[in-house]
N, C-alpha and C positions, 0 to 999 in steps of 0.2 A: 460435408462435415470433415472434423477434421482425422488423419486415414491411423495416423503413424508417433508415436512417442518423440521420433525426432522430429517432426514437424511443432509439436507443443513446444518443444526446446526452441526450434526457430521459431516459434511466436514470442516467445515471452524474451529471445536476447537479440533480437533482429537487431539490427543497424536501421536509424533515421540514414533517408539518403543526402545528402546535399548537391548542389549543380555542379561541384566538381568532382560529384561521387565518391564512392568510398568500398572499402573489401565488406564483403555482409557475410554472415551466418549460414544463409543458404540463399536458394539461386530465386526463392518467391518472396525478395527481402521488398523489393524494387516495387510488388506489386501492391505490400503490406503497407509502403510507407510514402506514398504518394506525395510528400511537402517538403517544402522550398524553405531553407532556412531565413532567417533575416541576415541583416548586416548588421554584426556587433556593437553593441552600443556602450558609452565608453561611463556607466554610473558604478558599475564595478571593477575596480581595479585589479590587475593580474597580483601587484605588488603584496594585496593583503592577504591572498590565501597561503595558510599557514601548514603544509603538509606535517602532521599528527602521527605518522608511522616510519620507520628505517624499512628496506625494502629487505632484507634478509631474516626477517624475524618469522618465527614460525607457531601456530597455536597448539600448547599439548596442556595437561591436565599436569596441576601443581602438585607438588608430592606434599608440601604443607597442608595441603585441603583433602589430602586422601584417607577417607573414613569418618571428615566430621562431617557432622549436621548443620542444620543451617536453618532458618528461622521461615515459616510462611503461616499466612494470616488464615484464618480459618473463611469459608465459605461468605459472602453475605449476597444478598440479592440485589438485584438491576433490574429497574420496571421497566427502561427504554436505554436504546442505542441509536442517537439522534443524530450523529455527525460517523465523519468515516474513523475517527477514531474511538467513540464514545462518546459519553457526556463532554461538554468542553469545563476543564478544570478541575476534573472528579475523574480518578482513575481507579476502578474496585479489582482489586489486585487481584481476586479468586472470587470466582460468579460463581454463587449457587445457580445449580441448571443441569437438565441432564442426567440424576443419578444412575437410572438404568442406563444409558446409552443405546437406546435403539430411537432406531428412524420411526417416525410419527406418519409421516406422510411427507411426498414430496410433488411438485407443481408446477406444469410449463408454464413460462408467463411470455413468449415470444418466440424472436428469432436467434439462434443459437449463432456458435465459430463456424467461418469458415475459412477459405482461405483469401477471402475480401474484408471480412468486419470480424468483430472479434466482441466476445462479453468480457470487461476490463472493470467493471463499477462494481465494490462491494455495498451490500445491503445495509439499508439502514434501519432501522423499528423505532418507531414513536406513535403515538395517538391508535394505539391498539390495531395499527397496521402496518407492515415491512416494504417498504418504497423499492422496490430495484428496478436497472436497465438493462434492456436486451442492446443486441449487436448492432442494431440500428438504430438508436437512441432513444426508442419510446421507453416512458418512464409508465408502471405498473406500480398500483396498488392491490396486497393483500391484506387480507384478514390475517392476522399475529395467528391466530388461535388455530383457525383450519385453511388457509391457503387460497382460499376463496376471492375469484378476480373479484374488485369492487369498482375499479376503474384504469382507465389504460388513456393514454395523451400518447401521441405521435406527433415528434416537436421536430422531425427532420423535415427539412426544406426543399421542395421538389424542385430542383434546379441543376443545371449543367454544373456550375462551380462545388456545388457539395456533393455529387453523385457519389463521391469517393469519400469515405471516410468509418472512424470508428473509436468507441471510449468515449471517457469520460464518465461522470457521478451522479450521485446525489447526498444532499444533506439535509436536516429537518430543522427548523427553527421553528417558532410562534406561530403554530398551524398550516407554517408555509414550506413547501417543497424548495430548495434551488437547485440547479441542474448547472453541469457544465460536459461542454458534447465535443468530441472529435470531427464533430461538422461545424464549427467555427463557432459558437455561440452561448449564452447561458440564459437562464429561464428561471422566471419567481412560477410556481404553482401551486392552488391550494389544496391543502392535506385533503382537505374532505371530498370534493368533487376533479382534482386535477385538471381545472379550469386554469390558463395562462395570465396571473397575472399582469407580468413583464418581459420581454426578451430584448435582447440586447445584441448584437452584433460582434463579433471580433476580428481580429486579421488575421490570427494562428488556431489547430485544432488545439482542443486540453484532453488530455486521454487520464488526467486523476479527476477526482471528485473534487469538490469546492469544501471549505469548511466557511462556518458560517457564526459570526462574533461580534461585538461590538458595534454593533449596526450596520456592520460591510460583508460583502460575498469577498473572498480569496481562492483563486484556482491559479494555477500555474499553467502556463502555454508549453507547446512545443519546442516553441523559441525562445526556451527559459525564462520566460519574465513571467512575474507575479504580478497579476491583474486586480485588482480590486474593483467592488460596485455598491453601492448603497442600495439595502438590503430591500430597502421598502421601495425605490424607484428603479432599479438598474442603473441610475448614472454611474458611467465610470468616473471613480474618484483621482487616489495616483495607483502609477506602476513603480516596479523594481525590475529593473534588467539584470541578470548574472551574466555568466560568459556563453555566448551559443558554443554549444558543441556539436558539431557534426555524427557522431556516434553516440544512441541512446537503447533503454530499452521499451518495447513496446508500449508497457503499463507506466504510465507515471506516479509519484506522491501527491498528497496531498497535504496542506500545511498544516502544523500543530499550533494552540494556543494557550498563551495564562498570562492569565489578567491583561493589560495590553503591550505584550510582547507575541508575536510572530515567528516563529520557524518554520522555514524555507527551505527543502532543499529540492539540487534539481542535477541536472544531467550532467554538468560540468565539475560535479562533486563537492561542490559549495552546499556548504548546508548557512545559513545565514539566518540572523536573528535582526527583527524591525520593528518599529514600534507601530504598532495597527491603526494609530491615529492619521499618523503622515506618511510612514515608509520612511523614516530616518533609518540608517542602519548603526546596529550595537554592535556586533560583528561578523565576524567573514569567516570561516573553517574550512579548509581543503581536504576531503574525504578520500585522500589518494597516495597510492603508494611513490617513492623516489624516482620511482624505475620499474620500469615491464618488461615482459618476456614473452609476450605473444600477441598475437590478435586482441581477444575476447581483452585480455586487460587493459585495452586500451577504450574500456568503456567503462568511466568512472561514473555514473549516474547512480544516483542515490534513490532507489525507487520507491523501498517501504517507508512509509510516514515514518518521521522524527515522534519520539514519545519521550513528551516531558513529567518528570516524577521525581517528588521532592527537591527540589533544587538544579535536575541534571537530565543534558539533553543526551537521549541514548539516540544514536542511528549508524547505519551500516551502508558502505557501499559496494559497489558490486567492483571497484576495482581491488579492494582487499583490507579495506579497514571498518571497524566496528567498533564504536569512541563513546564517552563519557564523558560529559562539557559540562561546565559549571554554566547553569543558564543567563546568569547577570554578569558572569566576566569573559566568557567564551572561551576559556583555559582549558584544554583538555588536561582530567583528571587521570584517565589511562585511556591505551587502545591496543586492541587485539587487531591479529593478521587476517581479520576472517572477511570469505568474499560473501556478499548475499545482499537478495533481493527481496528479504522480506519485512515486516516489522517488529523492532526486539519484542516481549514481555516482561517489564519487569514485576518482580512481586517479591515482598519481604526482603531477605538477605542479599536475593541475585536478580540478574537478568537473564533470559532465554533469548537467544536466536539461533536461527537457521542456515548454515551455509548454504551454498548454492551447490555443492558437491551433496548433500542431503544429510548434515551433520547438525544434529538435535546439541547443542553447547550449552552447559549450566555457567555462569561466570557473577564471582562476589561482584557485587557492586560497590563493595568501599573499595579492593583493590587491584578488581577487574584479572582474578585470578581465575584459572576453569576449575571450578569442581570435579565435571565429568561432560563425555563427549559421548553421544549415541547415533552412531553410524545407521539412518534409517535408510540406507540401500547394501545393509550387511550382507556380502556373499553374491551381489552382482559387480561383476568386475569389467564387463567390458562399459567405457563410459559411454556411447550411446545407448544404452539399456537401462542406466539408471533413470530414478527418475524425480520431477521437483516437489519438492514441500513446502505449504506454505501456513502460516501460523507462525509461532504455538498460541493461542488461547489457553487461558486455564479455566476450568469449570469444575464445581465440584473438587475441589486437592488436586485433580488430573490436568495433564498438557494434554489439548487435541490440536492437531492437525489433519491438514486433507495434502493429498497429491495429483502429482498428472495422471497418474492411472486409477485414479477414479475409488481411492481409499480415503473413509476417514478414521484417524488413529489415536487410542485414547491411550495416553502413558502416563507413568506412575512419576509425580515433579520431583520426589526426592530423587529418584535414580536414573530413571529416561526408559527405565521396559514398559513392553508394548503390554497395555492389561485387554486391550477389545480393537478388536477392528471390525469396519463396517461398510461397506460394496453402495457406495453412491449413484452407479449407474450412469454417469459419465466422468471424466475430466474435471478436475477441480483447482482451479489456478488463481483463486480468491481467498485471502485469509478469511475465516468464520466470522460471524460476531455474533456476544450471547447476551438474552435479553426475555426478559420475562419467564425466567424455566427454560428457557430454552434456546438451542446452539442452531443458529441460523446457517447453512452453504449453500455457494450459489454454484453453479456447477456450468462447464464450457457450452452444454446443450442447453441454457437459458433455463432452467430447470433448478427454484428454491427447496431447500430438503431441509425439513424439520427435524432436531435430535432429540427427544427428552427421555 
């Protein structure tokens, strides 16, 4: 298991390696990242990506926004959370769920992190049971209500060529399971028995989950290209290639959907929108700063899904921008200097995200100003000690989040204080999702923990 907080750190910002190699994170990058990138392929153009930030700008909290309020929707409910980001085209901005906030019960459903595989795939709930994967890609079914295995599929391939690997999802569609694995492949299963409808093969691993739309599967590869497969056969249909990057982080996105438009983004900091029918592309966005100043910022990969709401694409990347697009023109409407590796929230007036230094950020979403910043590693100063957060979820009026030291944390949305915290019992390096009453984590030791 895994020993050390800095070790968590080097799982989640490793460096992909490539055959000309590259500087990594720490010295067990090598062992994490076992794949051979491709050779660039030339359907994305260097020309169109648009860098959306100056490289000297810095995020603080507007003095114009200091004391007001600001609008959010009251509570309503969600029977199911079918895909990795929710329902696809329904986004319920504040999920009843949860009011006390204590743990119900929590449940091993496998093989946990180690320093060979890793749990990368957030849960999904639909058909009154919660789908997740362990480290080694078997997909498990639970009972929603009490946790209870119903069924378990082992879809890894006993073979020399996939000995090695780890990640990837799942997502629920029309009773049926799809999978996409960091052992080369993606998989139809059905909800109710976890029998194989179809699997399909690939050239690269997929370490996000697939979302599932329009009658096609969507996962994105290692080797940044977005795969597509007819949902009902597996045939692959078309691809999108973006630019390979040789430096990524371990977990990947997965794509966002509405109506049939696509969002994309991938390691090269392209966030790109396509139409789902063909993979025509609408536009190109470069999620990256002018200019770096270390290492680490020379990993521009956009990791947390893209989330689309009312009109605008919010996503963040881990080289230092966190942007607002207009989804039919691709214009960014503002962007902030912030780094991170999670997926915004928005609801009502604002959006929430996370930086990667552990900064809780309110920001209007008309004009992308901060209301307020909550420092959730307040009073630890040395930066190996701090540690990651990943969320926010709202549930109930509150933001919760979980971290790598094994907390989940409920704060108050108007201000960012902390009102409960709660002792998970391992690592937690998956944002939540909440569904039926209740706030679902899946935690580094394979291990689903029920909130309500």
């Amino acid at each position: 298991m895994i020993a050390s907080r800095g070790f968590l750190t080097a799982v989640v910002l490793g460096l992909a390696v490539t055959t000309a190699g590259c500087s990594t994170v720490s010295g067990t990058v090598d062992r994490l990242n076992p794949f051979k990138q491709k050779d660039v392929k030339d359907e994305a153009a260097d020309g169109r990506r648009i860098s959306v930030i100056a490289f000297d700008e810095k995020v603080v909290v507007a003095e114009a926004l200091a004391g007001q309020d600001f609008f959010l929707p009251p509570a309503a409910g969600l029977a199911e959370w079918p895909q990795p980001g929710g329902p696809i085209d329904t986004l319920v901005e504040n999920i009843e769920a949860a009011p006390a906030f204590d743990i119900a019960w929590r449940k091993s459903f496998g093989k946990g992190s180690n320093v060979k595989v890793h749990v990368t795939a957030p849960p999904v709930m639909a058909d009154g049971k919660v789908f997740v994967m362990d480290a080694e890609a078997d997909v498990v079914a639970l009972d929603a209500g009490t946790g209870a295995q119903l069924w378990k599929q082992r879809l890894k391939a006993e073979n020399r060529r996939d000995k090695t690997g780890f990640g990837g999802g799942v997502a629920y569609s029309n009773g049926k399971v799809y999978v996409s694995s960091g052992y080369r492949f993606v998989a139809q299963l059905d909800a109710a028995t976890g029998a194989v409808g179809w699997r399909q093969d690939v050239s690269s691993p997929m370490h996000g989950a697939p979302t599932v739309t329009n009658g096609k599967v969507f996962a994105i590869s290692t080797d940044n290209e977005l795969l597509t497969f007819d949902a009902a056969t597996g045939n692959p249909t078309w691809n999108f290639q973006a630019l390979v990057e040789p430096a990524r982080i371990l977990s990947s996105s997965s794509p966002a959907a509405s109506s049939d438009v696509i969002v994309a983004a991938f390691a090269s900091g392209e966030l790109v929108a396509v139409r789902a029918g063909n993979g025509n592309d609408l536009w190109n966005n470069a999620l990256s700063r002018a200019s770096r100043t270390n290492a680490l910022s020379e990993i521009r990969d956009v990791a947390g899904r893209p989330v689309i709401f009312k009109g605008d694409v919010y996503a963040a990347s881990h080289s230092g921008v966190f942007a607002a697009i207009d989804l039919r023109s691709g214009q960014p409407r503002w962007s902030l200097p912030v780094s991170s590796i999670t997926t915004p929230w928005p609801a009502g007036d604002v959006v929430y995200i996370i930086s990667r230094a552990g900064e809780l950020i309110c920001v209007s979403r008309d004009s992308g100003q901060v209301h307020w910043i909550k420092d959730l590693n307040q009073g630890i100063k040395k930066t190996k000690d701090r540690n990651l957060f990943y969320g926010p979820v709202m549930a109930s009026d509150r933001l919760v989040v979980v971290s790598s030291d094994g907390r989940a944390l409920a704060l108050n949305a108007k201000t960012g204080e902390v009102t409960k915290t709660l002792k998970l019992g391992g690592p937690a390096l998956i944002t939540p999702i909440v569904a039926n009453g209740t706030i679902y984590v899946v935690t580094d030791k394979a291990e689903l923990v029920a909130i309500r």
